[in-house]
mmCIF file of the N, C-alpha and C atoms, coordinates in Angstrom:
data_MODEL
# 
_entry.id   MODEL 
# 
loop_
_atom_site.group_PDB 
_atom_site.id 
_atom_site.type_symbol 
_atom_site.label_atom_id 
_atom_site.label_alt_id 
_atom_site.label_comp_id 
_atom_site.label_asym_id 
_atom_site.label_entity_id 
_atom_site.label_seq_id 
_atom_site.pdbx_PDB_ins_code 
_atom_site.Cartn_x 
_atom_site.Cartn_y 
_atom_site.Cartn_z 
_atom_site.occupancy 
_atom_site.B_iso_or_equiv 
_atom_site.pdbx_formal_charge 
_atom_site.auth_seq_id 
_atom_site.auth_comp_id 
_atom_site.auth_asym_id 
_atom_site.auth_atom_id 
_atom_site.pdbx_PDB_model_num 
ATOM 1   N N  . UNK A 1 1  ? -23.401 -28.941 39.072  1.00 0.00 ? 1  UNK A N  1 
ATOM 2   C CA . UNK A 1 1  ? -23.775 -30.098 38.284  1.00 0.00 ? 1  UNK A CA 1 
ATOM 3   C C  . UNK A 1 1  ? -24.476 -29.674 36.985  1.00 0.00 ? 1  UNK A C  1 
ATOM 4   N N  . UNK A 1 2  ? -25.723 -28.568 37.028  1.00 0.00 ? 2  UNK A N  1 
ATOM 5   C CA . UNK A 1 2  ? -25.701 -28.114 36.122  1.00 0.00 ? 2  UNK A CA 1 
ATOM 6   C C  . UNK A 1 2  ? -24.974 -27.787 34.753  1.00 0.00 ? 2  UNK A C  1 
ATOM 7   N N  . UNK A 1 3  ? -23.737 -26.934 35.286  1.00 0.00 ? 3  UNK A N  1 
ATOM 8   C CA . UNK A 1 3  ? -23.371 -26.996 33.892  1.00 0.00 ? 3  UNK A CA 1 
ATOM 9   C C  . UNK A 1 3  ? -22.722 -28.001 33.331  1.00 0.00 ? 3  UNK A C  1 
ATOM 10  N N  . UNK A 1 4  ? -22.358 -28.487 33.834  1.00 0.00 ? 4  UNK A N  1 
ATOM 11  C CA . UNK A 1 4  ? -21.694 -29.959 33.236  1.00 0.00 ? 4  UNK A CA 1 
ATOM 12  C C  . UNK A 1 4  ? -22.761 -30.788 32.733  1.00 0.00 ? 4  UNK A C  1 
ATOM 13  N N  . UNK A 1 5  ? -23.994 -30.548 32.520  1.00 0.00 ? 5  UNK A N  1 
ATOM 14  C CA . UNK A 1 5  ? -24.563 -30.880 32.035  1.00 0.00 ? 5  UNK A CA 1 
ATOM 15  C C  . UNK A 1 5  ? -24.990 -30.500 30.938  1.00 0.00 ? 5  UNK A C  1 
ATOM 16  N N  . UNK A 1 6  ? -25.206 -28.834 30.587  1.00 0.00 ? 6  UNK A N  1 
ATOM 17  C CA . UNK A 1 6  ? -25.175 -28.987 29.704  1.00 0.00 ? 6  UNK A CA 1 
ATOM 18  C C  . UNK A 1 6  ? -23.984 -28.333 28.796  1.00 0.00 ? 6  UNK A C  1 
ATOM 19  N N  . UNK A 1 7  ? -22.487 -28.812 29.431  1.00 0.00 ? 7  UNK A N  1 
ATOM 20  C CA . UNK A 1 7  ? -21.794 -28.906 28.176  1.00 0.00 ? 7  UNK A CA 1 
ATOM 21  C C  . UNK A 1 7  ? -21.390 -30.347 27.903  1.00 0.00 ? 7  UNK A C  1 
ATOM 22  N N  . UNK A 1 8  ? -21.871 -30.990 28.507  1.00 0.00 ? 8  UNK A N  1 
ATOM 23  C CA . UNK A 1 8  ? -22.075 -32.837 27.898  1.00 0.00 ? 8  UNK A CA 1 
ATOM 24  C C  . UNK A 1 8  ? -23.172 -32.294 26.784  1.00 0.00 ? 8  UNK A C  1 
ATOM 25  N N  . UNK A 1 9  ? -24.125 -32.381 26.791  1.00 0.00 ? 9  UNK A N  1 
ATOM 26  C CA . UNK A 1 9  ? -25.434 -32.046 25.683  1.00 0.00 ? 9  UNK A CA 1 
ATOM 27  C C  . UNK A 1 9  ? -24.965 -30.884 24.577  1.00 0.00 ? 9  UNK A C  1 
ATOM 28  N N  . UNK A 1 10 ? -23.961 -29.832 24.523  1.00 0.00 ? 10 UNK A N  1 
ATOM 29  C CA . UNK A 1 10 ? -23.714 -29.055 23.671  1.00 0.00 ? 10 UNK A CA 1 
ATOM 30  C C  . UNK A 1 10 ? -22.415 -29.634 23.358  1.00 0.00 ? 10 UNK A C  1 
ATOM 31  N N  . UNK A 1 11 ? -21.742 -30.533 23.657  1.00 0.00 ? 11 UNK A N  1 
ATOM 32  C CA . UNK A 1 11 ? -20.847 -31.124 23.080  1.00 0.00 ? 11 UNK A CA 1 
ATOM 33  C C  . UNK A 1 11 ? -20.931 -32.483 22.455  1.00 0.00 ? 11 UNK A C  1 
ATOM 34  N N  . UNK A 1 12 ? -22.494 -32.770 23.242  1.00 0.00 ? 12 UNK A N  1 
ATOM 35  C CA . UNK A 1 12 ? -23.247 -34.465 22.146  1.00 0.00 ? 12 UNK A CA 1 
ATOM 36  C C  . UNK A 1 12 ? -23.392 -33.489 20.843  1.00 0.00 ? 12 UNK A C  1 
ATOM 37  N N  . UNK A 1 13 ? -24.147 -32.513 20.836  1.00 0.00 ? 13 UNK A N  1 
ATOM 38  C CA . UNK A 1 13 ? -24.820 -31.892 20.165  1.00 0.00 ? 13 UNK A CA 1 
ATOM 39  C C  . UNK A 1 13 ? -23.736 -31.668 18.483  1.00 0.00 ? 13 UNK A C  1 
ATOM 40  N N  . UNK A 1 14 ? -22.423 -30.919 19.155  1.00 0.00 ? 14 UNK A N  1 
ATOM 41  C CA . UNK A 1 14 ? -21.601 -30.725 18.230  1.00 0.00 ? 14 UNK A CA 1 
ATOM 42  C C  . UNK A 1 14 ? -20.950 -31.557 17.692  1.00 0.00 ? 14 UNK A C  1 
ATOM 43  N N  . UNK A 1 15 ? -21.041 -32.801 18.248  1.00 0.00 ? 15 UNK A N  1 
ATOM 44  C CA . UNK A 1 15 ? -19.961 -33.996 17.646  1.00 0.00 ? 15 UNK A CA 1 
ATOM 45  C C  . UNK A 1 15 ? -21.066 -34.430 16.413  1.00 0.00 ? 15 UNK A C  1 
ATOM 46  N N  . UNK A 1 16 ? -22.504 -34.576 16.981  1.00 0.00 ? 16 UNK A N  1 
ATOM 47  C CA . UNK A 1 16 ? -23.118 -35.149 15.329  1.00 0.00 ? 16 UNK A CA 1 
ATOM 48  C C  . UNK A 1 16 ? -23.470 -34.847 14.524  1.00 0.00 ? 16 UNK A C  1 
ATOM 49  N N  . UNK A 1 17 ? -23.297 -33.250 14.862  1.00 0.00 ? 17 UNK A N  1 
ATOM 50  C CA . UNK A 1 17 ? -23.142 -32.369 13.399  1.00 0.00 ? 17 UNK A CA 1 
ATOM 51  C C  . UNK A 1 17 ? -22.091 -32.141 12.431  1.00 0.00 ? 17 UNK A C  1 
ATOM 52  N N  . UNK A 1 18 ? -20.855 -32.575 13.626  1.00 0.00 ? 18 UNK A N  1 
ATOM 53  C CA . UNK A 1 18 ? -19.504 -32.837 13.005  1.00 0.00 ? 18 UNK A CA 1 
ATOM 54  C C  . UNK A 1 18 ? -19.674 -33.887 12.087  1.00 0.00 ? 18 UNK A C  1 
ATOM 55  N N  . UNK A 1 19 ? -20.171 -35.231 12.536  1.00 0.00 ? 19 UNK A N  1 
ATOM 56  C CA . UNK A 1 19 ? -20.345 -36.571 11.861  1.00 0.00 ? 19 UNK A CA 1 
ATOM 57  C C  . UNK A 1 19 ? -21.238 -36.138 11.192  1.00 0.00 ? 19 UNK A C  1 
ATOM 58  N N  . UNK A 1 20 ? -22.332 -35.822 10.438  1.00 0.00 ? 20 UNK A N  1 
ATOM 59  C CA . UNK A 1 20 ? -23.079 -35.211 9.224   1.00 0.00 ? 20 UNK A CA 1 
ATOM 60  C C  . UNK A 1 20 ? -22.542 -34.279 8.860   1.00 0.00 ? 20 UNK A C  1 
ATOM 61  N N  . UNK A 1 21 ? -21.630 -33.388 8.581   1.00 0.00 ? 21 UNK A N  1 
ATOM 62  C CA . UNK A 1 21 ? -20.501 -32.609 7.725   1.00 0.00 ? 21 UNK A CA 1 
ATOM 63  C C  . UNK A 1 21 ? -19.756 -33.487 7.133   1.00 0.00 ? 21 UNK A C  1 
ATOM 64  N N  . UNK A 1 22 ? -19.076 -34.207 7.959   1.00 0.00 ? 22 UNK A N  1 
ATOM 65  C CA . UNK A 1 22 ? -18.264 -35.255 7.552   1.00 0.00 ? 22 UNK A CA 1 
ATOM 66  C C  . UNK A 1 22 ? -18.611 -36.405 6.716   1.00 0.00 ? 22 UNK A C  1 
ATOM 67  N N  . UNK A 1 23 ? -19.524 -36.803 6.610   1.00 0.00 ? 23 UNK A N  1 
ATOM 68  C CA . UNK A 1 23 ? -20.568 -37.836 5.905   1.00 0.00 ? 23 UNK A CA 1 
ATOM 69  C C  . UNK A 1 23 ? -20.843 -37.267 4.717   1.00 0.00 ? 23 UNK A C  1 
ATOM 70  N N  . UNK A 1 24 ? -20.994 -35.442 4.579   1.00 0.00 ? 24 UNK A N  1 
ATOM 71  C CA . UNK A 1 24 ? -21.611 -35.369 3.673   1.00 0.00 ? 24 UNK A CA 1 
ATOM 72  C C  . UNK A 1 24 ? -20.520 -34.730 2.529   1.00 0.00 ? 24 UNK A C  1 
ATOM 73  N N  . UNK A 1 25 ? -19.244 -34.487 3.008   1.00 0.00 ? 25 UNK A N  1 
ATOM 74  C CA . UNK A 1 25 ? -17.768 -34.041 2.558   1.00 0.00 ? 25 UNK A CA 1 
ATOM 75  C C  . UNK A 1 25 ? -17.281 -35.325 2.004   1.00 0.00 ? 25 UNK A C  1 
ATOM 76  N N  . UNK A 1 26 ? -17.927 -36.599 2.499   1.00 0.00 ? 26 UNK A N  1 
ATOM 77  C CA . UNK A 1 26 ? -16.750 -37.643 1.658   1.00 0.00 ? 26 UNK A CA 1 
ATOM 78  C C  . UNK A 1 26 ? -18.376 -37.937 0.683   1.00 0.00 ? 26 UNK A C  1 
ATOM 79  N N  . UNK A 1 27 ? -19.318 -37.434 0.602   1.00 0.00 ? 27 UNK A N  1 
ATOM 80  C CA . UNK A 1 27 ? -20.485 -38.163 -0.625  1.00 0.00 ? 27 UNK A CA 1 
ATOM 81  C C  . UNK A 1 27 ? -19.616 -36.935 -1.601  1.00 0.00 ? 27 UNK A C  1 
ATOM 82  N N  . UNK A 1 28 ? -19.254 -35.478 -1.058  1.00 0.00 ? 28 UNK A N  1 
ATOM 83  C CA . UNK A 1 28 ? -18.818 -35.007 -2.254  1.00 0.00 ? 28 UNK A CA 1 
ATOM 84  C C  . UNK A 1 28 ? -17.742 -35.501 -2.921  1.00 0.00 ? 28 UNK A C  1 
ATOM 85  N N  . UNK A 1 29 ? -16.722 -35.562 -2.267  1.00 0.00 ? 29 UNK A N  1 
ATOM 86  C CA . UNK A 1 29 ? -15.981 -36.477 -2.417  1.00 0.00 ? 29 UNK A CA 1 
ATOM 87  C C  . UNK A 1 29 ? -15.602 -37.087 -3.938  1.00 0.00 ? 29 UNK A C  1 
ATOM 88  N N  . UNK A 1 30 ? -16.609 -38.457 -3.011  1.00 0.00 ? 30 UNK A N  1 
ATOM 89  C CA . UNK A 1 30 ? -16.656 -39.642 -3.996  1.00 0.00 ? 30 UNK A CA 1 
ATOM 90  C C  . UNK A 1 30 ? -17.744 -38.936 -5.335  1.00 0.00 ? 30 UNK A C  1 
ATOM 91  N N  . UNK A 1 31 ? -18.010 -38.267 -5.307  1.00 0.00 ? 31 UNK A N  1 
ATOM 92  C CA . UNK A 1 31 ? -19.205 -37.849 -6.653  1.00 0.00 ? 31 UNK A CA 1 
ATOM 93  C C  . UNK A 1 31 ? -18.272 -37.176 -7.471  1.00 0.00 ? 31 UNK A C  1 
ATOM 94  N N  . UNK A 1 32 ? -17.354 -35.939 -7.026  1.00 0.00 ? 32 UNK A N  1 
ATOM 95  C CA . UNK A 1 32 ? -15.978 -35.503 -8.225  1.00 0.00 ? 32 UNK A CA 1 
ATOM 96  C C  . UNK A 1 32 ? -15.358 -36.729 -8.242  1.00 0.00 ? 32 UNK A C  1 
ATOM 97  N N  . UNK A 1 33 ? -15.128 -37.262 -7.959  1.00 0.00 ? 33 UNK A N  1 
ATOM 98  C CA . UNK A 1 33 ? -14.081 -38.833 -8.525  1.00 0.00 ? 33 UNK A CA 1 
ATOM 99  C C  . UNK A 1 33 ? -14.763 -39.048 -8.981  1.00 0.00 ? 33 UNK A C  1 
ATOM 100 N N  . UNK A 1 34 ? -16.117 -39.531 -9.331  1.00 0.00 ? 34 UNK A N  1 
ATOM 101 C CA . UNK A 1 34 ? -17.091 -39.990 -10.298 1.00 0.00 ? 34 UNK A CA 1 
ATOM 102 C C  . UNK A 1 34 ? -17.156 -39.255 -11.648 1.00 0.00 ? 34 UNK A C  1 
ATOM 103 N N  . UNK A 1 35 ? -17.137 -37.769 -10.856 1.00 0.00 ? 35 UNK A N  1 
ATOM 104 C CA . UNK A 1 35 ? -17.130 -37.088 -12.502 1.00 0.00 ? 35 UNK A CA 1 
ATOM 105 C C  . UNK A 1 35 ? -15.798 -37.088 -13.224 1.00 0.00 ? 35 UNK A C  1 
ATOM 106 N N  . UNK A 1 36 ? -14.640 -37.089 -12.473 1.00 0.00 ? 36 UNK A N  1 
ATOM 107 C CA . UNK A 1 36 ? -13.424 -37.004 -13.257 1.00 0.00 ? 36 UNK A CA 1 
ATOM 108 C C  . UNK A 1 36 ? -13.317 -38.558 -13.734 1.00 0.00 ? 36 UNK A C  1 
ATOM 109 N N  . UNK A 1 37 ? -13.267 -39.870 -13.132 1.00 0.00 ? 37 UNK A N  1 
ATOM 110 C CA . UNK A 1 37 ? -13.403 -40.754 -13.404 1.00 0.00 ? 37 UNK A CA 1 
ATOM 111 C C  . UNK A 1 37 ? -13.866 -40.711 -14.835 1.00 0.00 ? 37 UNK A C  1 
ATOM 112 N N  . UNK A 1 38 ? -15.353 -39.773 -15.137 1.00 0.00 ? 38 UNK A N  1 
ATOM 113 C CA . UNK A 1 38 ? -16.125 -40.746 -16.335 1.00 0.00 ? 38 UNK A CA 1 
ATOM 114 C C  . UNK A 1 38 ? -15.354 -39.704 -17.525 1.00 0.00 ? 38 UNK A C  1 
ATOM 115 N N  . UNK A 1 39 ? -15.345 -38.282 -16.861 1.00 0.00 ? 39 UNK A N  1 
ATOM 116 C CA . UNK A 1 39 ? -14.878 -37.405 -17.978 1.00 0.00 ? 39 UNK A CA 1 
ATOM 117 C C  . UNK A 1 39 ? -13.100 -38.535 -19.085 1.00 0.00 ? 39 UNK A C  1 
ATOM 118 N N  . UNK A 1 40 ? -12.511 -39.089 -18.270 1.00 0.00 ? 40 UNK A N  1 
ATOM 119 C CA . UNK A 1 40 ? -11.453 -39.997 -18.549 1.00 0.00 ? 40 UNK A CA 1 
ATOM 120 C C  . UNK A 1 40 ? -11.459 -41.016 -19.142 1.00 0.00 ? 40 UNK A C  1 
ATOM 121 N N  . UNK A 1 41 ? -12.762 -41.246 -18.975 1.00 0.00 ? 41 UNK A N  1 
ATOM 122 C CA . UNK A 1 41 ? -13.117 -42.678 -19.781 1.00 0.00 ? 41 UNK A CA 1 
ATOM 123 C C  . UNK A 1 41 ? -13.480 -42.257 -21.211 1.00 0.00 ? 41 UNK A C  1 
ATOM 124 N N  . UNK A 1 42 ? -14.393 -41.287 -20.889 1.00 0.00 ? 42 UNK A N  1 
ATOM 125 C CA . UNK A 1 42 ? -14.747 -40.286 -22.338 1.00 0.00 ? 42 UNK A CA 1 
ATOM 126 C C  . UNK A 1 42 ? -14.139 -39.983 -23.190 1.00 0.00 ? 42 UNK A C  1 
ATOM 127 N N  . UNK A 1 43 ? -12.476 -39.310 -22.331 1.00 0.00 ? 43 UNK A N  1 
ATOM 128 C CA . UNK A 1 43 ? -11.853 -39.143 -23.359 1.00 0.00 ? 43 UNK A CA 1 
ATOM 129 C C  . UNK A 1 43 ? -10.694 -39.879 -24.185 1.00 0.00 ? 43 UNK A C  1 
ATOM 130 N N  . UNK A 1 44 ? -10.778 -41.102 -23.263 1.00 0.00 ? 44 UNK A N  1 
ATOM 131 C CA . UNK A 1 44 ? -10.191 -42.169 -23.774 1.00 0.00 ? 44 UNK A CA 1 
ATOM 132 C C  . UNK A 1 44 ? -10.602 -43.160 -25.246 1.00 0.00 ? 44 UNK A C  1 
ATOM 133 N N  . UNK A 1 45 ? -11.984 -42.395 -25.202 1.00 0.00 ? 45 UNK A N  1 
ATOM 134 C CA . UNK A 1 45 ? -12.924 -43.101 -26.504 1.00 0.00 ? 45 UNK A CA 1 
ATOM 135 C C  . UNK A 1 45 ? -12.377 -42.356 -27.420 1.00 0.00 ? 45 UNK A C  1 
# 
């Protein structure tokens, strides 16, 4: 029983570090679309 316990807890463990990688891959993301976005507008002036 033991270990099944703790590879439930090292596999909680790894999924919400997965989900904060992932969270923090689409803020990069969306921030280069922001910069190419404005660089386009810029040079549209």
């Amino acid at each position: 029983m033991r270990p099944t316990l703790a590879l439930t807890v090292f596999l909680a463990t790894l999924t919400l570090a997965a989900c904060n990688t992932t969270e923090g891959v689409g803020k990069d993301i969306k921030s280069a679309g922001g910069a190419i976005e404005k660089t386009a507008q810029d040079a549209k002036k």
